[in-house]
C-alpha positions in Angstrom: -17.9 -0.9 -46.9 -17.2 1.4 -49.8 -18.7 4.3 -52.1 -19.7 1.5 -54.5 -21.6 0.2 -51.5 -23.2 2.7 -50.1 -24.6 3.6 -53.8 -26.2 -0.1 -54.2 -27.6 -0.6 -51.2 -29.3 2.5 -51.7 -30.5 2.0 -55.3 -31.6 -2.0 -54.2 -33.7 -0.4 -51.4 -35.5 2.1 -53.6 -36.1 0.0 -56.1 -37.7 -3.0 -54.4 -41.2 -1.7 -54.7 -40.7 -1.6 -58.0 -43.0 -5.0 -58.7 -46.0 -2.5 -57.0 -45.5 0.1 -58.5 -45.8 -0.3 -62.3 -41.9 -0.1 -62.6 -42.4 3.7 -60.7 -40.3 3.5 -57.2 -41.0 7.2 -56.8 -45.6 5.5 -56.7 -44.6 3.8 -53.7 -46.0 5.7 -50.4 -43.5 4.3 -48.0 -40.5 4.9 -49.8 -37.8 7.5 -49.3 -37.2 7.9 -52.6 -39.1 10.6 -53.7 -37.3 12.8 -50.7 -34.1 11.9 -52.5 -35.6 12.9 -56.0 -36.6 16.5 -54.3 -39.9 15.8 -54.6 -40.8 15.8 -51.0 -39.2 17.3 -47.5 -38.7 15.9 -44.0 -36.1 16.9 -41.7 -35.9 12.8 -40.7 -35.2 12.1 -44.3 -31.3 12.8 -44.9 -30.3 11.8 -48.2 -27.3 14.4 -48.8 -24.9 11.6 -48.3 -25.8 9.3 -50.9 -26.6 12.3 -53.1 -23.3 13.8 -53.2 -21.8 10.7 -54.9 -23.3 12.8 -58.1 -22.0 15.7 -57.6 -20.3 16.7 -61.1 -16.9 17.8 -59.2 -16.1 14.7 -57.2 -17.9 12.2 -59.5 -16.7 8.9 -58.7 -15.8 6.6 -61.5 -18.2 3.9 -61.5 -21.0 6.6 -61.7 -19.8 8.7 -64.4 -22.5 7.2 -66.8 -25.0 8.6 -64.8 -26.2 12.2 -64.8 -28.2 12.1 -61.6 -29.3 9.5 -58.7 -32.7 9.4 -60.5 -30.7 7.9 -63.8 -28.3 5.6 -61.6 -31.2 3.9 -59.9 -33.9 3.8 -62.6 -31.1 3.1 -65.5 -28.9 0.8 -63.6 -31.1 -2.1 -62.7 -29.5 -4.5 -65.2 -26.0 -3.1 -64.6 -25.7 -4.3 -61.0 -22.7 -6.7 -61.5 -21.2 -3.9 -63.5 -21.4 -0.9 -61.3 -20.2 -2.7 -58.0 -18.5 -6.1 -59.2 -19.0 -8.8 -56.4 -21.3 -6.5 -54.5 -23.8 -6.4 -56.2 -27.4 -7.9 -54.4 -29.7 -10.6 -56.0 
């Protein structure tokens, strides 16, 4: 429903391989996340929204602590409740 949202939903979904993949998201074949890292290209794979949340000009609060989506999603994991208050998924 919000920016805060959008950001966790995206972070829980990349990181729920994590259990298969050593603690690496990026291992797992089926993920996007690696697309959203720039590792990998598809014109299906749009990640532009989520990744302008990082953008250094319009950075919103909550995500200031984070350099990059790589950081927010492999840093954040214990900082759920934190980041997103009563969204947060567990």
């Amino acid at each position: 429903e919000d920016d805060a949202g959008w950001q966790e939903v995206a972070r829980y979904i990349h990181l729920n391989p994590v259990e298969l993949t050593r603690g690496l998201p990026v291992m797992y074949p089926y993920s996007s996340y690696k697309y959203f890292l720039g590792q990998a290209r598809a014109g299906w794979v749009k990640p532009n929204l989520i990744l302008s949340y990082f953008d250094r000009s319009k950075l919103l609060p909550f995500l200031n602590k984070y350099p990059s989506y790589k950081e927010f999603v492999e840093k954040s994991r214990q900082d759920s409740k934190e980041i997103v208050g009563g969204l947060a998924l567990e």
